[in-house]
TORGUZA-663797 format. One record per atom (N, C-alpha, C): x, y, z; residue in three letters. Coordinates in steps of 0.1 Angstrom, whole numbers, plus 5000, padded with zeros to 4 digits. Example, Ala and Ser with C-alpha at 12.3 -4.5 7.8 and 13.67 -1.06 7.14 Angstrom:
513249435078ala
512349555078ala
513249675078ala
512849785071ser
513749895071ser
512950005079ser
***
This chain:
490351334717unk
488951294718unk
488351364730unk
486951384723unk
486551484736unk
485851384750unk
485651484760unk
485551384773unk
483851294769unk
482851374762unk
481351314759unk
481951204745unk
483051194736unk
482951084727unk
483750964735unk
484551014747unk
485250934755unk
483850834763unk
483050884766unk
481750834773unk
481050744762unk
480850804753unk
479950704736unk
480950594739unk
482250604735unk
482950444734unk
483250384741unk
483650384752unk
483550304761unk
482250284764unk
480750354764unk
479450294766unk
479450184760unk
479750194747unk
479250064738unk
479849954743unk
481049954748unk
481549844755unk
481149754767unk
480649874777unk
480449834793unk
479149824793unk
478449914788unk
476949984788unk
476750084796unk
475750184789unk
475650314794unk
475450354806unk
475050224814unk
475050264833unk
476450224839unk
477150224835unk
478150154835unk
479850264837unk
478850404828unk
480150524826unk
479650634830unk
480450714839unk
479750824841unk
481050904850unk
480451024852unk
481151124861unk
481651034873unk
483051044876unk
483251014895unk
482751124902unk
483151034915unk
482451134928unk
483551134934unk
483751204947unk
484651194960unk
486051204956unk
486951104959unk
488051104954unk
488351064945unk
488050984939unk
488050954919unk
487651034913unk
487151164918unk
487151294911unk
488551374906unk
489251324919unk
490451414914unk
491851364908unk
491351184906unk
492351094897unk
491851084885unk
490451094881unk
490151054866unk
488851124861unk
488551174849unk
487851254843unk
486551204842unk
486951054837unk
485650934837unk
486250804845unk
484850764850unk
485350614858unk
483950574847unk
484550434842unk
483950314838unk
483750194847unk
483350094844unk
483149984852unk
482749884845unk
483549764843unk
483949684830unk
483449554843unk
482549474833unk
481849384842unk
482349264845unk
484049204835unk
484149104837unk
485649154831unk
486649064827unk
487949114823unk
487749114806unk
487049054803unk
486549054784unk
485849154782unk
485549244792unk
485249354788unk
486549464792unk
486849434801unk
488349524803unk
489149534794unk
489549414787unk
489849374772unk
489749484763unk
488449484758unk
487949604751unk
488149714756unk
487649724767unk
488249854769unk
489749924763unk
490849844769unk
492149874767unk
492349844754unk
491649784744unk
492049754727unk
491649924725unk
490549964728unk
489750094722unk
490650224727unk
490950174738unk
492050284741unk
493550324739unk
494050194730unk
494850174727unk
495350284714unk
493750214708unk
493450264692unk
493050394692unk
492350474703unk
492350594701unk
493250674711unk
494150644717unk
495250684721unk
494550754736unk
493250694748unk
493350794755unk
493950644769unk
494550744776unk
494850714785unk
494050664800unk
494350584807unk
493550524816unk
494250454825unk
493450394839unk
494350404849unk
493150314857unk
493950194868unk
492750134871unk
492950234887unk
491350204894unk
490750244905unk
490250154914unk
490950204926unk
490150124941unk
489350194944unk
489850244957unk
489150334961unk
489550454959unk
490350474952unk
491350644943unk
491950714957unk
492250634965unk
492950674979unk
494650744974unk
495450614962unk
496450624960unk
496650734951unk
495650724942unk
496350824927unk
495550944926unk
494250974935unk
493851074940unk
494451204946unk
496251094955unk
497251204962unk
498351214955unk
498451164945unk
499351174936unk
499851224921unk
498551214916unk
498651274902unk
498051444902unk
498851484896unk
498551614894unk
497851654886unk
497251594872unk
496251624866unk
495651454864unk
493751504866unk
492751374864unk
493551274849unk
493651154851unk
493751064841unk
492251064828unk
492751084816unk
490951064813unk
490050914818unk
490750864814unk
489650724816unk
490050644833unk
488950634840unk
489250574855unk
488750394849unk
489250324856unk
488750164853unk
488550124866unk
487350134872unk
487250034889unk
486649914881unk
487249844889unk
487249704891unk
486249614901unk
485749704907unk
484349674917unk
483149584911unk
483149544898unk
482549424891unk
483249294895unk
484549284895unk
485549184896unk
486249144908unk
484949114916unk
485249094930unk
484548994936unk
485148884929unk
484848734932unk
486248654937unk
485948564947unk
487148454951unk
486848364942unk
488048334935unk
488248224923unk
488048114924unk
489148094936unk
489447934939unk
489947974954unk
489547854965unk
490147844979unk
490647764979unk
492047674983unk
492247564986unk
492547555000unk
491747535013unk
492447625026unk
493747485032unk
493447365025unk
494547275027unk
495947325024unk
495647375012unk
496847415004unk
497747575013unk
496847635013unk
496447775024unk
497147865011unk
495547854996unk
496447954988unk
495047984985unk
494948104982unk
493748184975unk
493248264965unk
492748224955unk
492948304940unk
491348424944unk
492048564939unk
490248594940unk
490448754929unk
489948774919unk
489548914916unk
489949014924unk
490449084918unk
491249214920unk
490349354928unk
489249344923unk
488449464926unk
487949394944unk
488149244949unk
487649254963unk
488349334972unk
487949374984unk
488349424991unk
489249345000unk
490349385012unk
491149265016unk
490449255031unk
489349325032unk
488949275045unk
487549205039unk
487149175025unk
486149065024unk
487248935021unk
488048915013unk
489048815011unk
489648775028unk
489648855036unk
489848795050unk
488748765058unk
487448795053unk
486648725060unk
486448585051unk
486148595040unk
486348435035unk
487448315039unk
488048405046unk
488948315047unk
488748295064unk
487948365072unk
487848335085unk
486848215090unk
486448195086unk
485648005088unk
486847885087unk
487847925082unk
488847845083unk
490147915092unk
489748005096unk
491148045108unk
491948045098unk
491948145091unk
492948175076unk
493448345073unk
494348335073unk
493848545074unk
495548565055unk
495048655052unk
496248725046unk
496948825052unk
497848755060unk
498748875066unk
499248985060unk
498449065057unk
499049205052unk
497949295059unk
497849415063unk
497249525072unk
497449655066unk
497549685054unk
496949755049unk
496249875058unk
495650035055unk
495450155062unk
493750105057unk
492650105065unk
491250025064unk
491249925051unk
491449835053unk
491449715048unk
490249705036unk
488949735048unk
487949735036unk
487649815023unk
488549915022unk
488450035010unk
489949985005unk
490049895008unk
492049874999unk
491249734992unk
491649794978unk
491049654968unk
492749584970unk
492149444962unk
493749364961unk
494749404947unk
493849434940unk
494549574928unk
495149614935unk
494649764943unk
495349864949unk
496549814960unk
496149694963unk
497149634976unk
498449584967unk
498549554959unk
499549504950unk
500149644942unk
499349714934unk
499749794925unk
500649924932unk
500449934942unk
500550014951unk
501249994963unk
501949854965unk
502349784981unk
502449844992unk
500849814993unk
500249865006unk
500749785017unk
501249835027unk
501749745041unk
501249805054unk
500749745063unk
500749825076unk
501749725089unk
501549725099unk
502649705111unk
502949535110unk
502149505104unk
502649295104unk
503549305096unk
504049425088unk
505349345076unk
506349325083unk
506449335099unk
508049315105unk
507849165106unk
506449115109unk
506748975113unk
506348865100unk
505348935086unk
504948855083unk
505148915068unk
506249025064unk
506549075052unk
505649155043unk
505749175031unk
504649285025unk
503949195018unk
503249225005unk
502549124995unk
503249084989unk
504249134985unk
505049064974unk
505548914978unk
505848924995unk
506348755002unk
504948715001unk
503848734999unk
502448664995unk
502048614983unk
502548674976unk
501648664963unk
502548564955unk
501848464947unk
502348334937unk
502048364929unk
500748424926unk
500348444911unk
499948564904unk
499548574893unk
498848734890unk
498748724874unk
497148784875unk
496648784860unk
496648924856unk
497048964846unk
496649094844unk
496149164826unk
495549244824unk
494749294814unk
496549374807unk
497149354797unk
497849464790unk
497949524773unk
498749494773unk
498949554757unk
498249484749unk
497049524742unk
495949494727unk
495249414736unk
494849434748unk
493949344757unk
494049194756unk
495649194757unk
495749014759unk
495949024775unk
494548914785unk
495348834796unk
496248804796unk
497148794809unk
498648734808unk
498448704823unk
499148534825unk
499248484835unk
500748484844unk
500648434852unk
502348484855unk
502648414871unk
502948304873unk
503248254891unk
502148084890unk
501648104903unk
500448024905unk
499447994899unk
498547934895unk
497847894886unk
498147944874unk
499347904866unk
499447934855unk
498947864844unk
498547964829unk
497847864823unk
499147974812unk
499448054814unk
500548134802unk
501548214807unk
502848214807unk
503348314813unk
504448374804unk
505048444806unk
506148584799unk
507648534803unk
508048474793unk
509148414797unk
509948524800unk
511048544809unk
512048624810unk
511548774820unk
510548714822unk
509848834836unk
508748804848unk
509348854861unk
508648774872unk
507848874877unk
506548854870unk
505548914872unk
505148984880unk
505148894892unk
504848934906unk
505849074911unk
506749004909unk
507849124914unk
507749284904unk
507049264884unk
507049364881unk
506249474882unk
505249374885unk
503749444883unk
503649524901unk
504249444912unk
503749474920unk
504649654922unk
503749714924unk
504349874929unk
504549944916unk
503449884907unk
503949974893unk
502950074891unk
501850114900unk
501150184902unk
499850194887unk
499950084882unk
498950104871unk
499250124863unk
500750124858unk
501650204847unk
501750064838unk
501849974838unk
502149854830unk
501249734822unk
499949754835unk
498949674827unk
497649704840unk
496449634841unk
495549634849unk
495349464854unk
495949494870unk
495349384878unk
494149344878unk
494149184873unk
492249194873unk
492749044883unk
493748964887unk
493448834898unk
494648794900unk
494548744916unk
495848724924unk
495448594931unk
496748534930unk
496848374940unk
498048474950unk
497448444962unk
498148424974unk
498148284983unk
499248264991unk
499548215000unk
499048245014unk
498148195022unk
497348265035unk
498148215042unk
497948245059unk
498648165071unk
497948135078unk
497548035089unk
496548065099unk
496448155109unk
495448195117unk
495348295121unk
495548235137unk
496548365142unk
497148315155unk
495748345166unk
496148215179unk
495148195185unk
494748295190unk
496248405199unk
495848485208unk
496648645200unk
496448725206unk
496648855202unk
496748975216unk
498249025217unk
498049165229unk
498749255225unk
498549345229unk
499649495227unk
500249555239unk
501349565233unk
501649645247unk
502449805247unk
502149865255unk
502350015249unk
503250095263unk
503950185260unk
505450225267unk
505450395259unk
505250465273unk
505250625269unk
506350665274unk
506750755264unk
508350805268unk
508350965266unk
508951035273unk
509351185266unk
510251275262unk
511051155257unk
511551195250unk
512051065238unk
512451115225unk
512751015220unk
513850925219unk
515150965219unk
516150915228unk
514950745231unk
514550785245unk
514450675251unk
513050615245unk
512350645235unk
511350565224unk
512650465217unk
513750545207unk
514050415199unk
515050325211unk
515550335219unk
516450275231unk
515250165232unk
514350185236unk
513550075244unk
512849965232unk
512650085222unk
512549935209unk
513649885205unk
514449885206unk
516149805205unk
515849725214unk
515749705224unk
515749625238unk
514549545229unk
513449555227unk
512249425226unk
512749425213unk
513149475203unk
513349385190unk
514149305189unk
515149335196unk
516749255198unk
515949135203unk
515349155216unk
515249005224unk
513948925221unk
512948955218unk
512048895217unk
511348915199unk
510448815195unk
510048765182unk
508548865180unk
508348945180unk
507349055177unk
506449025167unk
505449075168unk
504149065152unk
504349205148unk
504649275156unk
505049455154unk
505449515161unk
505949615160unk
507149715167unk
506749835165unk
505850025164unk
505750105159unk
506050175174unk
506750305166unk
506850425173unk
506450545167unk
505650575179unk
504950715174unk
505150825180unk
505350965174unk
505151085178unk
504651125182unk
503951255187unk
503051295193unk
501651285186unk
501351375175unk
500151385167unk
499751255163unk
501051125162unk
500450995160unk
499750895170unk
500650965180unk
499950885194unk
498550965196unk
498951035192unk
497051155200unk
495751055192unk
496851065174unk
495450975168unk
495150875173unk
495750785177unk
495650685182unk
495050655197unk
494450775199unk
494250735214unk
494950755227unk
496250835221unk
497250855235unk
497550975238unk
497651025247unk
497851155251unk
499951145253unk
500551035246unk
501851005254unk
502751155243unk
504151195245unk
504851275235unk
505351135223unk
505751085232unk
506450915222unk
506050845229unk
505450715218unk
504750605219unk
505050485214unk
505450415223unk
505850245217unk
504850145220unk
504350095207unk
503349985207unk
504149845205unk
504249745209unk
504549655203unk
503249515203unk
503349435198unk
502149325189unk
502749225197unk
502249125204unk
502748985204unk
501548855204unk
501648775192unk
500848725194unk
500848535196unk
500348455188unk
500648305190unk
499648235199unk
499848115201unk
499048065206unk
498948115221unk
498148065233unk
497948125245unk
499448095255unk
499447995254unk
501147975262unk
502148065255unk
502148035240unk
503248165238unk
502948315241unk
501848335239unk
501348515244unk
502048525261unk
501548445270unk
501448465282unk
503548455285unk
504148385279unk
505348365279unk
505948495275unk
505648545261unk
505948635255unk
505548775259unk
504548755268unk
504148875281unk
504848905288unk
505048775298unk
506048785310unk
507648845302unk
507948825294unk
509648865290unk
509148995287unk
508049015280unk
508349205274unk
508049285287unk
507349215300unk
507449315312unk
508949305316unk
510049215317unk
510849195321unk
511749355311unk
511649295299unk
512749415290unk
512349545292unk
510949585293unk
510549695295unk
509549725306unk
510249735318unk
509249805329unk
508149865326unk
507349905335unk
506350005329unk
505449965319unk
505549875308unk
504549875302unk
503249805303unk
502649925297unk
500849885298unk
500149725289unk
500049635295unk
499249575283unk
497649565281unk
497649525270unk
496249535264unk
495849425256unk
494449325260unk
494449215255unk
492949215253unk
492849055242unk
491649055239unk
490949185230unk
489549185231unk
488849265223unk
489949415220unk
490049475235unk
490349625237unk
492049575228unk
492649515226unk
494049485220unk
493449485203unk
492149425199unk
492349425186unk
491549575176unk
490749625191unk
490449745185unk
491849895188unk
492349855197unk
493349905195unk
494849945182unk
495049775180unk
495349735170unk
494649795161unk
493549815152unk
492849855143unk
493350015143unk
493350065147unk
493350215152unk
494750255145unk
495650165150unk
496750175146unk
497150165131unk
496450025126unk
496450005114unk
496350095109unk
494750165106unk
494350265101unk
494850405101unk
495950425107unk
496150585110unk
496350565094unk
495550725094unk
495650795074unk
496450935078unk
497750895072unk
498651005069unk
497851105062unk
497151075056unk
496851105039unk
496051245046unk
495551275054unk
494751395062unk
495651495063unk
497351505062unk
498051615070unk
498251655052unk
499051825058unk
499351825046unk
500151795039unk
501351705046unk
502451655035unk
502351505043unk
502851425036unk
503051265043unk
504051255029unk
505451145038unk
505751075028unk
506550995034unk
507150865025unk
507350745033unk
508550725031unk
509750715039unk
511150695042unk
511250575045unk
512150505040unk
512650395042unk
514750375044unk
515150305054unk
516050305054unk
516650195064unk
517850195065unk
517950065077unk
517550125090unk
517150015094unk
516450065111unk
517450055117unk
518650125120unk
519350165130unk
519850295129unk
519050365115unk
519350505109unk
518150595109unk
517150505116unk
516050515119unk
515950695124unk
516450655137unk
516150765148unk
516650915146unk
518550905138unk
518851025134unk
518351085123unk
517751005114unk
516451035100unk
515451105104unk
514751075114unk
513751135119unk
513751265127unk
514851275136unk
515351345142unk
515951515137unk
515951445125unk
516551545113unk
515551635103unk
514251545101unk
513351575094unk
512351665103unk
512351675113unk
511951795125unk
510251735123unk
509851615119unk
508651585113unk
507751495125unk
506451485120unk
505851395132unk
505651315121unk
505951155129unk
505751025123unk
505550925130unk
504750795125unk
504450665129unk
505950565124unk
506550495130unk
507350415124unk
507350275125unk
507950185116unk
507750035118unk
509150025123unk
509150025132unk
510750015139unk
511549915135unk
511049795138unk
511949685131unk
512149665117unk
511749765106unk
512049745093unk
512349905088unk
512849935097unk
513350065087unk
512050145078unk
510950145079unk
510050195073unk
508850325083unk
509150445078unk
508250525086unk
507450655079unk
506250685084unk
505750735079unk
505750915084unk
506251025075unk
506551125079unk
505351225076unk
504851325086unk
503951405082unk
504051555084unk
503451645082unk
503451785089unk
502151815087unk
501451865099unk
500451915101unk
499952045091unk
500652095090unk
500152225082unk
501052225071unk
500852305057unk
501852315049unk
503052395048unk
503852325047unk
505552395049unk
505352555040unk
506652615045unk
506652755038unk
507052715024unk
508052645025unk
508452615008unk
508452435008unk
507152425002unk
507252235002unk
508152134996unk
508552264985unk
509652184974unk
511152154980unk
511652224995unk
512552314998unk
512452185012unk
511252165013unk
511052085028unk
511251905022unk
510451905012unk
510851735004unk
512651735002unk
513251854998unk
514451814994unk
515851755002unk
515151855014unk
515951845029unk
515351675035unk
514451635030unk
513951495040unk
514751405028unk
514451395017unk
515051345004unk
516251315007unk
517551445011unk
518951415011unk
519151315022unk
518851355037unk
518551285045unk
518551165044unk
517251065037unk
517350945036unk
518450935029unk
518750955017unk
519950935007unk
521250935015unk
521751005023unk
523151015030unk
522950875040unk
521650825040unk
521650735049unk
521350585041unk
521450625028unk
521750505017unk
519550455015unk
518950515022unk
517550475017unk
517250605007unk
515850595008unk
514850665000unk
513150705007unk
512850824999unk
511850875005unk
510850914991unk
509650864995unk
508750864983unk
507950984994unk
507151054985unk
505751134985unk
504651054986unk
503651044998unk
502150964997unk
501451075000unk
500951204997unk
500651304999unk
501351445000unk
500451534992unk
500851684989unk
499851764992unk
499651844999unk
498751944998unk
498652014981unk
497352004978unk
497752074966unk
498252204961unk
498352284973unk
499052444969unk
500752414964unk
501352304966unk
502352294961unk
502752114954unk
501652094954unk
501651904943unk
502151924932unk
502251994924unk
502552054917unk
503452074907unk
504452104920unk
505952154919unk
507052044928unk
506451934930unk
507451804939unk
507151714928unk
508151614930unk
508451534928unk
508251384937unk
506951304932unk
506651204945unk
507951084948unk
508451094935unk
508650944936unk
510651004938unk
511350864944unk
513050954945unk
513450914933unk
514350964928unk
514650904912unk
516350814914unk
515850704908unk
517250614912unk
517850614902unk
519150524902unk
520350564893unk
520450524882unk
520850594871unk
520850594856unk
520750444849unk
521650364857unk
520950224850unk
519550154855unk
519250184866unk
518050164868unk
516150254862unk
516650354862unk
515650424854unk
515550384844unk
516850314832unk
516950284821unk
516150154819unk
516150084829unk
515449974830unk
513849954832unk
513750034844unk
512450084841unk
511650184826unk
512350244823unk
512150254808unk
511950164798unk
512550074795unk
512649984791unk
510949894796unk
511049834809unk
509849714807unk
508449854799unk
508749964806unk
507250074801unk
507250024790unk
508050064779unk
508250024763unk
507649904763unk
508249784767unk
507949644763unk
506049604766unk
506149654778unk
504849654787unk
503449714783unk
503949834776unk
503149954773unk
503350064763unk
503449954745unk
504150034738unk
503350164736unk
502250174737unk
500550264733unk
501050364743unk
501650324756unk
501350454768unk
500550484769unk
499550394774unk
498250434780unk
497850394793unk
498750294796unk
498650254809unk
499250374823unk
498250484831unk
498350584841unk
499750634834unk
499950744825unk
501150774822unk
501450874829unk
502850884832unk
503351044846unk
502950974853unk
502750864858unk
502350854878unk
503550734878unk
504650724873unk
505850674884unk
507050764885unk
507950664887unk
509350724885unk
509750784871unk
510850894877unk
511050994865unk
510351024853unk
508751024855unk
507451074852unk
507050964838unk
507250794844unk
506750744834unk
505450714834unk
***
């Protein structure tokens, strides 16, 4: 079907202001972005596309599948219609709200009640709760306060012949023999379209400081985050490199930020011990601590020419990195860090494979979150895991997505 009959049919569904060319970066994830006003029209959509076999893929802000698909998806679906809070219960401290909001409007609704969703996400306001789910977006609170997946109770989603399906928290239907939350989340759009999520909120802690420790060498970066993660209860732990500290504000070679927050007695308690474990360190509180913080949150890998994200146990942290000759931000206490290179490697295929074995000899894994495109190409984003597990994942695609229309090629072993 050509890309102007792909425009006619879905018009008649959404209406004709409704489909049109993307701009910016949803230019280079989808051919067409639509925008379905409510999920009964998302419905349609995915019946029509079923029946004429074109493929489609939902959209946030196309931050994620912008850096990762190698050729445009035909049909984009933003969700930017479907960006209502459902239901609040702040007694209960759970929050149902449309997928297309953003997580820094879902945290301001929730700030009249000193309510926050702990998750920190890279700018909050351009990360829909689609994309924060579909995608498990995390930034430096997952050491203290876990990723979305420890958030989320519920989840509605658009799939096969456009039936809703409910699945957790406010259930009104669910899929016996599969836990929703856990499949949907990180499936990148490949299984169905997130259109609404119940989470679990926390209250939002009284006080908030950072405290930051320049080192030059690394050696004594991961040494000193061992010392505060061992002894004291952190909101975050990151170590950075050079080019991550420069973004951030620092002129240091290595950079240790740590988070402590809680009420005012525990800040001030939890102050005095991290001067004690770590001499020298600078703190930073109040306003300058949460713009600071922010800064941090937001670093965008996504600017260098390669970024990708290793994960492994944090005590294999240092010789991983070490090894990867790479500049990176790390979440120290979870084994999670983000690798980059400034310019593009001589052979990129050749540079992913050497970081790839690395993690693997160290029992983790290393995904692709960006490629320059002179060699996107020819890598491989995602690590491919072992034969019974691919099998499985094969499997829910089939059950999930017998049409294959749901972002096809954008997971593992190119489902």
């Amino acid at each position: 079907m050509s890309t102007d009959e792909i425009v006619q049919r879905v018009s008649l569904i959404v209406g004709a202001g409704q489909v049109g060319a993307p701009t910016g970066r949803a230019a280079d994830a989808v051919k067409i972005l639509s925008k379905p006003g409510d999920a009964a029209e998302l419905a349609e959509v995915v019946r029509a596309c079923e029946t004429d076999r074109i493929a489609l893929a939902p959209l946030g802000a196309a931050r994620t599948l912008s850096q990762i698909r190698s050729l445009p998806v035909a049909l984009g679906v933003s969700l930017g219609r479907l960006a209502r809070v459902v239901a609040y219960e702040p007694k209960d401290l759970t929050i149902t709200v449309e997928a297309g909001l953003s997580v820094g409007e879902l945290n301001r609704a929730l700030a009249p009640a000193r309510q926050r969703l702990p998750v920190d996400p890279c700018d909050p306001d351009a990360t829909t709760v689609g994309a924060l789910i579909a995608a498990s977006h995390a930034g430096p609170l997952r050491l203290s306060e876990g990723t979305t997946r420890d958030l989320l109770i519920g989840i509605r989603y658009v799939g096969h012949q456009g039936h809703s399906v409910h699945g957790g928290g406010r259930v009104v239907k669910n899929v016996a023999g599969y836990d929703l939350m856990k499949v949907l989340g990180g499936s990148f759009g490949t299984l169905g379209i997130i259109t609404e999520a119940t989470f679990k909120v926390r209250p939002l802690p009284e006080q908030y400081a950072m405290t930051r420790l320049s080192f030059d060498r690394a050696e004594k970066l991961f040494a000193a985050a061992r010392e505060l993660h061992d002894s004291l209860p952190l909101a975050h732990l990151e170590g950075l490199s050079s080019a991550a500290a420069y973004a951030c504000g620092s002129p240091a070679r290595f950079l240790l930020v740590a988070g402590i927050s809680g009420s005012s007695s525990e800040v001030a308690s939890l102050r005095d011990a991290t001067a004690r474990a770590a001499p020298g360190a600078v703190f930073v509180e109040r306003g300058d601590a949460l713009h600071a913080y922010a800064r941090l949150r937001d670093f965008d890998a996504s600017a260098w020419a390669l970024t990708a994200q290793i994960a492994v146990a944090p005590a294999q942290l240092s010789s991983i990195l070490a090894a990867t000759d790479a500049q990176y931000l790390a979440h120290m206490g979870c084994g999670v860090a983000t690798l980059f290179l400034p310019e593009p490697p001589a052979d990129g295929r050749i540079t992913i494979d050497g970081w790839r074995q690395a993690a693997r000899r160290a029992g983790g894994y290393l995904r692709i979150l960006h490629a320059h495109r002179s060699f996107r190409g020819s890598v491989e984003f995602f690590d491919m895991p072992n034969d019974g597990a691919l099998k499985l994942m094969r499997r829910l695609k089939a059950a999930f997505d017998p049409a294959g229309v749901f972002n096809p090629g954008c997971f593992v072993g190119g489902i």
